[in-house]
C-alpha positions in Angstrom: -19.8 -34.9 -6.8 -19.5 -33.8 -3.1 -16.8 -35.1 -0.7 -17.4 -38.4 1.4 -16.3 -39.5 4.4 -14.5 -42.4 2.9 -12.9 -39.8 0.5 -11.8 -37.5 2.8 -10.5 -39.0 6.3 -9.4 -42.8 7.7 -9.9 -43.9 3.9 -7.7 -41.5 2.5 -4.9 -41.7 5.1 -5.1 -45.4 4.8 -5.3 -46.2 1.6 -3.8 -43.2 -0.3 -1.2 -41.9 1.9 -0.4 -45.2 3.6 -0.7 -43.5 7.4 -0.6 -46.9 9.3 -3.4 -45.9 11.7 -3.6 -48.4 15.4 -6.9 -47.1 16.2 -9.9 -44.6 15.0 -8.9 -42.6 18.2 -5.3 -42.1 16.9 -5.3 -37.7 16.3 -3.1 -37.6 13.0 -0.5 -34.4 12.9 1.0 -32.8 10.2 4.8 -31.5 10.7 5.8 -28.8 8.1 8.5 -26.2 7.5 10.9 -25.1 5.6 14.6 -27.0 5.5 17.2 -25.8 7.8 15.1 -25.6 10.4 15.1 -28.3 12.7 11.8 -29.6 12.1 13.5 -33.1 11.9 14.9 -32.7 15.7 11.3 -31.2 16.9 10.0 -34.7 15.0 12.7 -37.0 16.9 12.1 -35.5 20.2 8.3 -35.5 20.1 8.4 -39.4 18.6 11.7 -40.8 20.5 12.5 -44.4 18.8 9.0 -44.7 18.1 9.0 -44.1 14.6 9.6 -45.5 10.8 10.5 -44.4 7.4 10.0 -45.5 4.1 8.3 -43.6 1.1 5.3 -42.2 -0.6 2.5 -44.0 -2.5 4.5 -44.2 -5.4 7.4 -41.3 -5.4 10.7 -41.6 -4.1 10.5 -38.9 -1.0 11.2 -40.1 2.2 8.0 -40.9 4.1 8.5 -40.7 8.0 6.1 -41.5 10.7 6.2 -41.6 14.6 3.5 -42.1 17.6 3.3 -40.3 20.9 1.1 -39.9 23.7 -0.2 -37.5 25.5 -2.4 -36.6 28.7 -3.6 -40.2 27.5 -4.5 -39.4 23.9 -2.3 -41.1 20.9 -1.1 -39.3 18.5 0.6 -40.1 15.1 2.9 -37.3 13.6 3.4 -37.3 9.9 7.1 -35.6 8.9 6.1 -33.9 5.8 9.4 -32.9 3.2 10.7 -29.9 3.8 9.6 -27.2 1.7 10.0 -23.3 1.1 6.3 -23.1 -0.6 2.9 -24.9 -1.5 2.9 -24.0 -5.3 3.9 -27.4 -6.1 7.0 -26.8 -8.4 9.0 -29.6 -7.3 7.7 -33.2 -6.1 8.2 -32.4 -2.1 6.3 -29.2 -2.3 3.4 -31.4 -3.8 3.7 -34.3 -1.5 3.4 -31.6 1.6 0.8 -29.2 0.0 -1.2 -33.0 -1.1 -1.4 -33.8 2.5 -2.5 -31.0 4.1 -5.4 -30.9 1.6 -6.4 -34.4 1.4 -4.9 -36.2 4.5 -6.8 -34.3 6.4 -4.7 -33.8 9.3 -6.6 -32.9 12.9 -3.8 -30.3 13.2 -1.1 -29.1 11.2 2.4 -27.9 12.4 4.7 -25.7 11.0 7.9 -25.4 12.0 10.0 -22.0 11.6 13.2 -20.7 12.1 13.2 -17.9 14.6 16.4 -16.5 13.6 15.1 -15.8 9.7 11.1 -15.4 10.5 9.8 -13.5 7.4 11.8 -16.0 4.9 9.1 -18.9 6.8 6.4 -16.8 7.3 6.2 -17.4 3.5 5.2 -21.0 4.4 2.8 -20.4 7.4 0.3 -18.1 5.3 0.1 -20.4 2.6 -0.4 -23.3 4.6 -2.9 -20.7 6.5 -5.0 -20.3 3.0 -6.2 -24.3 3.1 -6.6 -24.8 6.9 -7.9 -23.4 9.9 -6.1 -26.1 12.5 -2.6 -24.8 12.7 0.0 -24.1 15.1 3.0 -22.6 14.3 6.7 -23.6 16.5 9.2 -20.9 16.2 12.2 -23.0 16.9 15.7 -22.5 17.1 15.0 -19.9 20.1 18.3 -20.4 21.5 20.1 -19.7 18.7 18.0 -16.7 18.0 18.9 -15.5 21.7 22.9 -15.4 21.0 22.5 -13.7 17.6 20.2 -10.9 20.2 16.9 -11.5 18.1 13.7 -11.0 20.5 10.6 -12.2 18.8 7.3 -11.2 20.3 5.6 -14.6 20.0 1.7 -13.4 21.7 2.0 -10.2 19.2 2.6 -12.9 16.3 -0.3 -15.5 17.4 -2.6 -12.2 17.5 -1.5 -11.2 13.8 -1.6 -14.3 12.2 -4.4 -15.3 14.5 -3.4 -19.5 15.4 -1.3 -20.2 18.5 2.6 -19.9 18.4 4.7 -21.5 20.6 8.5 -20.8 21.2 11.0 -23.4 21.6 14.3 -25.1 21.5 14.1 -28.5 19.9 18.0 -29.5 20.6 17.4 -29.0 24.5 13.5 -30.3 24.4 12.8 -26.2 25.4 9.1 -25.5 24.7 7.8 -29.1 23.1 5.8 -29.5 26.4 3.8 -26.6 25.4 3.8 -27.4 21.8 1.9 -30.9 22.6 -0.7 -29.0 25.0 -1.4 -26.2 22.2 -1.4 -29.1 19.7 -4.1 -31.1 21.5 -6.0 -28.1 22.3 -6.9 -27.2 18.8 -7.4 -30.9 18.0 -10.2 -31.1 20.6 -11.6 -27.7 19.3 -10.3 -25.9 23.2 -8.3 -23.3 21.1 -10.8 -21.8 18.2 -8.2 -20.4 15.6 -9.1 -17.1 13.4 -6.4 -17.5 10.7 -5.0 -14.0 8.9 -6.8 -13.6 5.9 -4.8 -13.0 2.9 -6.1 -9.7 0.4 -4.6 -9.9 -3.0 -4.2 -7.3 -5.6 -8.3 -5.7 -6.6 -8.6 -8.0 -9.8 -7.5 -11.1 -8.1 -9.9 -10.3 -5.5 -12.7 -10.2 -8.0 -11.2 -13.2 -9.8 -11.8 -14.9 -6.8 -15.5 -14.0 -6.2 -16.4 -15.0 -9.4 -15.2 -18.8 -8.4 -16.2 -18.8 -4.8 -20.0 -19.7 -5.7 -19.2 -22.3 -8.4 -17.4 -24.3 -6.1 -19.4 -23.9 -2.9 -21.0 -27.7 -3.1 -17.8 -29.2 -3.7 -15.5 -27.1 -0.8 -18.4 -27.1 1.9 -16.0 -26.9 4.9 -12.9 -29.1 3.7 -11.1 -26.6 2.0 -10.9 -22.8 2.0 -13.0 -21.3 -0.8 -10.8 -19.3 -1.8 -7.6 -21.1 -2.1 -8.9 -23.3 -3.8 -10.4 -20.9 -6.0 -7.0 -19.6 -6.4 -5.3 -22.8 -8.0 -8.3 -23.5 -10.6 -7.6 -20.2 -11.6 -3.9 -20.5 -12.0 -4.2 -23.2 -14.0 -2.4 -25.2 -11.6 -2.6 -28.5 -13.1 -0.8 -30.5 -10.6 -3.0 -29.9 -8.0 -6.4 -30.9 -10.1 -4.7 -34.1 -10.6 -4.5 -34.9 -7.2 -7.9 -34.1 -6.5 -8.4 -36.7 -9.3 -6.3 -39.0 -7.3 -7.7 -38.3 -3.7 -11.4 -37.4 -4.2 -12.5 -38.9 -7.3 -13.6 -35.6 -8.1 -13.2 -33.6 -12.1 -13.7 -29.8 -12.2 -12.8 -30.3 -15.9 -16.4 -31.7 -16.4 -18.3 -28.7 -14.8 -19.8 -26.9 -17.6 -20.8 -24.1 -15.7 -17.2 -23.7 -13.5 -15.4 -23.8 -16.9 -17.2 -21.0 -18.3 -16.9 -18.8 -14.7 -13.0 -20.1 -14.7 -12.6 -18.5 -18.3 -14.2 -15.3 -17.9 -11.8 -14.9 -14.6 -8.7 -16.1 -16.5 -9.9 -13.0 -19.2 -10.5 -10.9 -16.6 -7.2 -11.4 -15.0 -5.6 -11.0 -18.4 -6.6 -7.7 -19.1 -4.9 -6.0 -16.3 -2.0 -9.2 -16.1 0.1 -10.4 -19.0 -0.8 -14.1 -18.5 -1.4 -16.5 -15.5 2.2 -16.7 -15.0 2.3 -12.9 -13.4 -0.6 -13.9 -11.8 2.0 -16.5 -9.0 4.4 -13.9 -9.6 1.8 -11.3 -7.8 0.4 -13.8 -4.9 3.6 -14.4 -4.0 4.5 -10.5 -3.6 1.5 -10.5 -1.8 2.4 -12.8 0.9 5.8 -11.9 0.7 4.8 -8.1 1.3 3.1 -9.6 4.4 5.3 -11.6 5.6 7.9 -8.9 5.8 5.4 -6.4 7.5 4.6 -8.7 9.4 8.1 -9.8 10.7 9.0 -6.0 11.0 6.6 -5.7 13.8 7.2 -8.7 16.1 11.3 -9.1 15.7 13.8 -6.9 17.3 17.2 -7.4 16.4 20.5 -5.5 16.2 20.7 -6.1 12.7 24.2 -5.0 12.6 25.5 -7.3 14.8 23.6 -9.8 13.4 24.5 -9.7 10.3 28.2 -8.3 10.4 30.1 -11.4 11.4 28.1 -13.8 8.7 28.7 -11.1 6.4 32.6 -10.2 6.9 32.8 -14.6 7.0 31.0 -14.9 3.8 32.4 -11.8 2.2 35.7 -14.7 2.4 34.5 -18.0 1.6 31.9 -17.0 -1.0 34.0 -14.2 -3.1 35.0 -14.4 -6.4 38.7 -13.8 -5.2 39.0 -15.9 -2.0 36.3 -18.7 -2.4 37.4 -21.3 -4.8 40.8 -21.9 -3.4 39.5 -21.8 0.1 37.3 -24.6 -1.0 39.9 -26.4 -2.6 42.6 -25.5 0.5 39.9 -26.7 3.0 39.1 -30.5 1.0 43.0 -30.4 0.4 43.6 -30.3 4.0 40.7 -33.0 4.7 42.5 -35.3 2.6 46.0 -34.4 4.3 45.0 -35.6 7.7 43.2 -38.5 6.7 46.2 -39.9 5.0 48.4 -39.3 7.7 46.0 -40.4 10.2 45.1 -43.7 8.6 48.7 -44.8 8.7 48.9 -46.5 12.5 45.4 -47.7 13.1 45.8 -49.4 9.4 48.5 -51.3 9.8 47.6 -51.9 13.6 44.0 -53.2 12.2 46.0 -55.0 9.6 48.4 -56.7 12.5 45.0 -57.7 14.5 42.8 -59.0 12.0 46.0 -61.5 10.4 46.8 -62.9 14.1 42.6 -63.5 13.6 43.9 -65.3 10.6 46.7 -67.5 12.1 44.0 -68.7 14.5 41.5 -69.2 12.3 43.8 -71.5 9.8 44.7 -73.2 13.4 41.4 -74.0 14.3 40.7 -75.0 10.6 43.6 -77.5 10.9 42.2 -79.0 14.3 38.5 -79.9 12.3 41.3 -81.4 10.0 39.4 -79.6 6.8 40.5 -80.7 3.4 43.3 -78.0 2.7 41.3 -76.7 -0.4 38.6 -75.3 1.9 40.8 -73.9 4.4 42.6 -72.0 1.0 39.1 -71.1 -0.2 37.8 -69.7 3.5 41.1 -68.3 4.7 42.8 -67.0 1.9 39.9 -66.4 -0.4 37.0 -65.1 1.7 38.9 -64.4 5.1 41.8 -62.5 3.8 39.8 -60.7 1.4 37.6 -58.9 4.3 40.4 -58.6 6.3 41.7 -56.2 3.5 38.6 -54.3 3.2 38.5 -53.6 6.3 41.9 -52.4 7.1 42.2 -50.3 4.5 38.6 -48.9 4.6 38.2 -48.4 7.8 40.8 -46.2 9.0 40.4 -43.4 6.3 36.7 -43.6 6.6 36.4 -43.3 9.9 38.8 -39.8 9.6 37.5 -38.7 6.8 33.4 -38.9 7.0 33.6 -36.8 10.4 35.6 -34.0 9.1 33.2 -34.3 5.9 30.3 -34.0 7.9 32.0 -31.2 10.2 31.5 -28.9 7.0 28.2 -29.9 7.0 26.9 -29.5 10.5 29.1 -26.1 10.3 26.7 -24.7 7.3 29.9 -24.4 5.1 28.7 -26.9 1.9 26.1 -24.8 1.0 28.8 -22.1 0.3 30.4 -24.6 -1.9 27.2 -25.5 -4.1 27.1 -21.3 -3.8 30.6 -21.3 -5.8 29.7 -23.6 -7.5 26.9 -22.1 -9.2 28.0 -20.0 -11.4 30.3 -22.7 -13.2 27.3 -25.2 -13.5 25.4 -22.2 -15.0 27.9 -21.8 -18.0 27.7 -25.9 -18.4 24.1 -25.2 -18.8 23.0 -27.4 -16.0 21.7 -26.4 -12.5 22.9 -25.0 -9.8 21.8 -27.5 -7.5 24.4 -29.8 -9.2 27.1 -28.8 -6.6 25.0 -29.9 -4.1 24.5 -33.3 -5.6 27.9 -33.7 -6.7 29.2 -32.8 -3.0 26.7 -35.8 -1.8 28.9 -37.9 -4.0 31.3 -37.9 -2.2 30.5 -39.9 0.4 28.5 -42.3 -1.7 27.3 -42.0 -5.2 24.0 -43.6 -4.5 23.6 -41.4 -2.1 24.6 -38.4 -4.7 22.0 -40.5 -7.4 19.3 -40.2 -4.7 20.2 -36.3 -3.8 19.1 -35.6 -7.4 15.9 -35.5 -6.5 16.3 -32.0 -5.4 16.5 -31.0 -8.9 13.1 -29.8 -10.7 13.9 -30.2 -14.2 13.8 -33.5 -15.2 16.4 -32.8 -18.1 19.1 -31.2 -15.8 17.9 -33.9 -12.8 18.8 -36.7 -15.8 22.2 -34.4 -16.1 23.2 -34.7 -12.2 22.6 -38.2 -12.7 24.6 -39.2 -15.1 27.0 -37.2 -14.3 27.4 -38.2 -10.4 29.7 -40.9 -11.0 32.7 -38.4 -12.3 33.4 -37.6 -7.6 35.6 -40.2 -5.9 33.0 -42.0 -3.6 34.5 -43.6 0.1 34.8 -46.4 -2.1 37.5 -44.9 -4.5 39.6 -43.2 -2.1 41.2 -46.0 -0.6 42.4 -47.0 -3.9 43.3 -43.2 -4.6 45.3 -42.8 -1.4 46.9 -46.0 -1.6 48.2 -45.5 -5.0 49.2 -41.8 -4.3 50.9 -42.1 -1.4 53.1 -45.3 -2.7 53.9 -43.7 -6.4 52.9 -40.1 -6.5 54.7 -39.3 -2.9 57.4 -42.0 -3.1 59.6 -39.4 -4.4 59.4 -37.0 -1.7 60.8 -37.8 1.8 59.8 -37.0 5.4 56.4 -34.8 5.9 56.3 -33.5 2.3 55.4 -37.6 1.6 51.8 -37.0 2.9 51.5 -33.5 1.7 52.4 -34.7 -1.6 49.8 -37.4 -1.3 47.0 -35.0 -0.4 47.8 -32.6 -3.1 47.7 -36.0 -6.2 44.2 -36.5 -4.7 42.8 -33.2 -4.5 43.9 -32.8 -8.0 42.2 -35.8 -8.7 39.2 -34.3 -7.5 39.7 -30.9 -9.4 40.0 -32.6 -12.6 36.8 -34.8 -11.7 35.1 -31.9 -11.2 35.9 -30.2 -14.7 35.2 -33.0 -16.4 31.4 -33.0 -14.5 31.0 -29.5 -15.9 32.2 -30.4 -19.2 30.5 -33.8 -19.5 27.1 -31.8 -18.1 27.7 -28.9 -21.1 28.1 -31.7 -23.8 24.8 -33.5 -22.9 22.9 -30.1 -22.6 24.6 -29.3 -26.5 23.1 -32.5 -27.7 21.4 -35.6 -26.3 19.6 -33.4 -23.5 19.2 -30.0 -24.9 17.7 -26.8 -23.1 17.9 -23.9 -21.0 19.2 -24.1 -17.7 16.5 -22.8 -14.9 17.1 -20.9 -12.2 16.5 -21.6 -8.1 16.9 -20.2 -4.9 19.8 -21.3 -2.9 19.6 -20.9 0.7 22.8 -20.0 2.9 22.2 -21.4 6.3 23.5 -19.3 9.2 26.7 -20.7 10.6 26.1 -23.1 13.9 28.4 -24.7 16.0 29.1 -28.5 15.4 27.7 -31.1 17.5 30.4 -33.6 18.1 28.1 -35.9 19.0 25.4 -36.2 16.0 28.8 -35.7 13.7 30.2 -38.8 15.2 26.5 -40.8 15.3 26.2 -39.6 11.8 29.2 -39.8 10.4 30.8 -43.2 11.7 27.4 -45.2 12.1 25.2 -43.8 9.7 27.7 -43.3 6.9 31.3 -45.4 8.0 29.5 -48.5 9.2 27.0 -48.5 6.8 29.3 -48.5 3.7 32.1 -50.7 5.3 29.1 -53.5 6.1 27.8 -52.9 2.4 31.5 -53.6 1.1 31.8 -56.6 3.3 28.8 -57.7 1.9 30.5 -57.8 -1.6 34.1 -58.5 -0.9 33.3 -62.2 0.5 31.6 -63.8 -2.4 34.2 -61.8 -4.7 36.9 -62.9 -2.8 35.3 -66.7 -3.1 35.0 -66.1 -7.5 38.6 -64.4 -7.4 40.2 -67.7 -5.4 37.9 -70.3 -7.7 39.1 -68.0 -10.7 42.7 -68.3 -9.7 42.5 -71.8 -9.1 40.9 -73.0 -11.8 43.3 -73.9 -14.6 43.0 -74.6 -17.9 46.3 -76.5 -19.5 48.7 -74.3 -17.7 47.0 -71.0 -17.1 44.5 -70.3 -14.2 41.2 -68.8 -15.8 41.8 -65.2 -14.0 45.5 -65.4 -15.8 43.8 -66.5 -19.6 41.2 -63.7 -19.4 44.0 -61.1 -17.8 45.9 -62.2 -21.1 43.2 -61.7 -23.7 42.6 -57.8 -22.1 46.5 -57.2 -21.5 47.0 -55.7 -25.3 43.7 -53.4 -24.7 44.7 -52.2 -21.2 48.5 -51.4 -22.0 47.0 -49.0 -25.0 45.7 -47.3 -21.9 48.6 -47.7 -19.4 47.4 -50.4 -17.2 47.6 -54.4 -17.7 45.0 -57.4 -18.4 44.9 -57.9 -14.4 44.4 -54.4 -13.3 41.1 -54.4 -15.9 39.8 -57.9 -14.5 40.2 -56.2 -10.6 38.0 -53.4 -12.2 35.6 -55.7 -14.1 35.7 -58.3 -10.7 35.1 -54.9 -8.3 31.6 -54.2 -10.0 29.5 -54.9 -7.1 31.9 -52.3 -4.9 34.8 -49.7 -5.8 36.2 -51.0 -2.5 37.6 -54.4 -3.3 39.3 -53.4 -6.3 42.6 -53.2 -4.7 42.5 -56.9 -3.0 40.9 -58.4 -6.0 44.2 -56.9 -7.7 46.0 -58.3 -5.0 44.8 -62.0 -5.0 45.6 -61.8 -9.0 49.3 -61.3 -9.2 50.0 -64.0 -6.5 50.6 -67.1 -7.3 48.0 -69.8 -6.1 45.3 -67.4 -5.7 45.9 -66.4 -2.4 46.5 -62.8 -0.8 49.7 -62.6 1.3 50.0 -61.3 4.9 51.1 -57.5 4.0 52.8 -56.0 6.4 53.1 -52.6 5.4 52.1 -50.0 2.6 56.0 -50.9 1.2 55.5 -54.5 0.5 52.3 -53.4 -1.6 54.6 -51.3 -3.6 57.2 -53.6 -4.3 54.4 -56.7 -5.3 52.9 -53.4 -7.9 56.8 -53.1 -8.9 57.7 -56.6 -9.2 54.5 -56.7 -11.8 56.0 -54.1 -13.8 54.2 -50.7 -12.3 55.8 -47.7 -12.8 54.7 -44.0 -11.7 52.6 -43.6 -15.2 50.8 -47.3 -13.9 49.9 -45.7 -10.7 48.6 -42.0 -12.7 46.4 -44.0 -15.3 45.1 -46.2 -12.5 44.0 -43.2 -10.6 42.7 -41.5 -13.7 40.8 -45.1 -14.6 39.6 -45.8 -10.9 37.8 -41.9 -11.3 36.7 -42.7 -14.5 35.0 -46.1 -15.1 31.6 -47.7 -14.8 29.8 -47.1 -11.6 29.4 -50.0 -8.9 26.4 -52.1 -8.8 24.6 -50.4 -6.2 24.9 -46.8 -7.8 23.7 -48.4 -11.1 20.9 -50.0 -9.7 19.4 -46.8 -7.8 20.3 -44.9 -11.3 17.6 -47.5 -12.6 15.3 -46.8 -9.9 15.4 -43.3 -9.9 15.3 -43.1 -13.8 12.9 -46.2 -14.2 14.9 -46.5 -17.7 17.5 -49.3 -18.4 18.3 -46.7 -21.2 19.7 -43.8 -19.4 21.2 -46.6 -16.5 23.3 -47.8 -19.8 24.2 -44.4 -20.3 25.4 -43.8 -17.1 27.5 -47.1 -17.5 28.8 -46.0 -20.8 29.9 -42.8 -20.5 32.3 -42.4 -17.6 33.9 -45.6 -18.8 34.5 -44.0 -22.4 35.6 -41.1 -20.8 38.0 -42.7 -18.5 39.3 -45.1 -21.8 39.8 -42.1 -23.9 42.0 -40.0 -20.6 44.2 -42.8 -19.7 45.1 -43.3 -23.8 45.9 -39.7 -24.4 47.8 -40.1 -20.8 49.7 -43.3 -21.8 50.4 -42.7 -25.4 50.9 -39.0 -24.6 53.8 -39.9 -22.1 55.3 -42.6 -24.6 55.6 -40.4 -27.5 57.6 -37.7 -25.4 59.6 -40.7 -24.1 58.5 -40.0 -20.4 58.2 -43.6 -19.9 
């Protein structure tokens, strides 16, 4: 069957891709590109606050969309993911190559990095191959201009034969021009001529032999040839998303199956199997690419190239890198501690006077005096916790953490990484999902997507959960810098502090890589696969998206998600310790019945009810521990880090407490939120158990070797 109007334009963008069209008059643009390469900030600048997010028809990849208008036409601007390729190996690449061929976009633009040209160029051919409509926006010109790399933007339009247009996204350089060329080839004022790609003398005939077959079917929505091209390789992916989009079955062709297998034979004769056959259209556009970049860039390659390479020639050697990655987070942690120490207590002092006048204005109503105990001292006091102790270190420690980021230096982590993760037999990319985790473990859960291999993307995932989120470390530094530092005095206290955590981290790390070797030895056997890892060149922060970023998008976002929590549990932790049965609250009677458990490991009955209690957020763990050891349910005005240490030593803590707390709080179920994105992401309550299961065994069977260990050499 041929292609239909309802198949192939408003119907598809509609009801297949969701594009919410206003109008029939809307012109619908396709943004492409490769990561690291600002296509996001060409995307905001074109679409201002006039866009939304949410996801594909039915895959987890962000789907953004934004309007503007120009020289009175509206224009809707799809943000495809970012992706190095169109062969459809991972779920983005298939998303972006999907809706190029079926959304049929009036124009399609791809974004690319002027400072590395021929790696994007890679890109722009391929997109080339399915459509005539493009315009390609070398961006990042100004960073181009201080690294003294010209690029001869008329000389490249002429050899690739579509418009180019130059600009600087950050400063809104060039986007002017960018939406004139755009609506010039939409409107059919710019007639493009795209470079026609000549493959190796058999895949050329290969392709001949097709071309007729499919003739009826293309007419003038695809290139003949491309698209001769994937039925060839076999490419499987794609003919099921021509099932999806056009209704349409190649399969069923008698007479294209027959022409397909005498090309596939053909091919074989000369080529060892259809694999070589990607492996040689790729040389082939990458062969053109670089001949291509060699005439219209002029650089002084040594100066380009010297710094980055003297810099990484440091942080990514053998010798040098790890423990300038583990100096670096080490330091991170050191002046978050020591910063947090004022604001906390001054936040603490604010929100308790908040207190006073709240139980004051309570006591004018003339409230019963259970439900001022209940509001004030359960809900109130709870949040008022959260909040001063979450705050503070959050709102140091997500900048800094997002300074590495913005500086291009995490990428050289996941690049040290990778060699370790390789010899656990899981992939690379790992690091980079495991550095996500840090900030949030959802967020680390979601990152996974990255990942190709469903078996070692099932491996990142379970095995996410073994990083200190935000919403561990306030337990972490708390308990280090009362037990683990207490026995140092003046600045070493907080040094001492910093270097507890960071081991912390080192040990959660190994036991990521050993956890990840185990499950590829048994439950989740095979071969780890390989991947390209990209090293972005280094750029200078910008303070302000660092702070935007890092303190709304990250700091406020978590601390209103643990607020969210931390009031009803602070309302089941009062009722709980309020509640009595004979003599015994109910929090006290089911502390009891787990105190002979939780002392094999090193901890008490109430320490394993705040974890239990803490499921819907790591955060609250600490003030649900609180509320437990005081008497009447209710959590008392602390002034200072010092009173919390004496209430943890009047309840019998001692330094071993405090290490198999820490050990516990990195090993132990993950919070509700992670759990329930595992779910979604795995769409099995199966593996979501797993997850559950097996950093709580793991964190049972370190705090009893730790405990028992430290009893039977009579260290306690």
């Amino acid at each position: 069957m041929g292609l239909t109007i309802q198949s192939t334009s408003i119907g598809v963008l509609k009801e297949k891709f969701k594009v919410e069209l206003e109008s029939s008059d809307e012109i619908v643009i396709a943004l492409a590109g490769n990561p690291n390469t600002g296509k996001s900030t060409v995307f905001n600048r074109l679409t201002g606050l006039n866009q939304h997010t949410g996801n594909w028809p039915g895959k987890t990849v962000t789907n953004a969309q934004g309007r503007f208008k120009h020289n009175e036409k509206n224009y809707i601007l799809i943000d495809l993911p970012g992706t190095y390729s169109l062969f459809a190996n991972s779920m983005e690449e298939q998303i972006a190559r999907d809706f190029i061929c079926f959304g049929n976009p009036e124009v399609t633009v791809v974004v690319a990095d002027a400072t590395s040209l021929e790696r994007n160029l890679n890109l722009v051919l391929q997109i080339l191959e399915i459509t005539d409509k493009v315009v390609v926006c070398v961006n990042l010109l100004d960073e181009a201009k201080r690294k003294k790399i010209t690029i001869d933007l008329k000389k490249l339009s002429d050899r690739i034969g579509v418009p180019v247009v130059g600009t600087s996204a950050r400063s809104g350089k060039g986007l002017q021009e960018l939406k004139d060329t755009v609506e010039k080839v939409a409107v059919g004022k710019i007639i493009t001529n795209p470079f026609k790609i000549h493959y190796d003398t058999v895949i050329e005939h290969a392709i001949e032999k097709i071309e007729p077959e499919i003739e009826d079917f293309v007419k003038s929505r695809f290139h003949k040839r491309w698209m001769a091209l994937r039925l060839i390789d076999g490419d499987n992916a794609f003919q099921d998303s021509m099932n999806a989009y056009l209704d349409m079955d190649f399969s069923k062709n008698a007479a294209l199956q027959m022409k397909l297998k005498e090309a596939r034979a053909m091919i074989c004769q000369e080529l060892s199997d259809l694999e070589e056959l990607q492996d040689r259209i790729v040389s082939n556009i990458v062969s053109i690419a670089e001949d291509i970049r060699n005439e219209v860039v002029f650089s002084n390659r040594t100066a380009r190239y010297k710094k980055v390479r003297d810099i990484d020639s440091i942080l990514t050697s053998r010798l040098y890198g790890i423990p300038i990655m583990i100096a670096l987070l080490g330091l991170i942690f050191w002046i978050t501690i020591v910063g947090a120490n004022v604001p906390s207590a001054l936040l603490a002092d604010g929100l308790f006077w908040v207190e006073g006048q709240l139980s004051a204005f309570f006591f004018w109503l003339g409230v019963p005096v259970w439900v001022h105990d209940m509001i004030v001292y359960g809900v109130y006091r709870t949040l008022a916790w959260v909040v001063s102790v979450m705050l503070p270190p959050m709102a140091i420690f997500f900048p800094l953490f997002t300074l590495l980021e913005d500086l291009g230096y995490l990428p050289r982590v996941a690049f040290n990484l990778d060699y370790y993760f390789k010899k656990a037999c899981a992939h690379g990319k790992q690091a980079l999902t495991m550095c996500m985790g840090f900030g949030c473990n959802a967020a680390g859960i979601i990152s996974c997507r990255i990942i190709d291999s469903p078996r070692e993307r099932l491996i990142a995932i379970l095995t996410n959960n073994f990083v200190p989120c935000n919403g561990r470390f306030p337990t972490l530094i708390a308990l280090s810098s009362l037990f683990i530092a207490g026995s140092f005095s003046g600045a070493f206290q907080s040094f001492a502090a910093a270097i507890a955590i960071l081991a912390v981290i080192v040990l959660g790390v190994m036991i990521t890589l050993l956890i990840s070797r185990l499950l590829s030895k048994t439950v989740l056997k095979g071969l780890p696969s390989s991947f390209a890892l990209e090293l972005p060149p280094y750029r200078r922060p910008q303070i302000g998206r660092v702070i935007v970023r890092s303190l709304i998008d990250r700091t406020l976002f978590v601390l209103g998600r643990a607020v969210a929590v931390a009031a009803p549990a602070g309302l089941i932790i009062w009722v709980m310790a309020n509640i009595s049965i004979g003599d015994e609250s109910l929090l006290t009677h089911c502390a009891q019945f787990l105190d002979p458990f939780a002392t094999l490991l090193g901890l008490d009955g109430y320490i394993l009810m705040a974890f239990l209690l803490g499921l819907p957020a790591n955060e609250i763990v600490i003030p649900i521990l609180i509320m437990s050891y005081l008497s009447g349910g209710s959590m008392l005005e602390l002034d200072s880090l010092t009173e919390l240490r004496q209430l943890f030593l009047d309840h019998g803590w001692t330094q071993l407490t405090a290490v198999c707390m820490m050990l516990f709080s990195l090993n132990h179920w993950p919070c509700a939120t992670t759990l329930w994105t595992i779910h979604k992401e795995t769409q099995s309550w199966k593996w979501t158990g797993a997850a559950f299961l097996i950093p709580t065994v793991t964190g049972v069977v370190l705090c009893f070797v730790v405990a028992q260990g430290a009893a039977l050499l009579r260290l306690v």
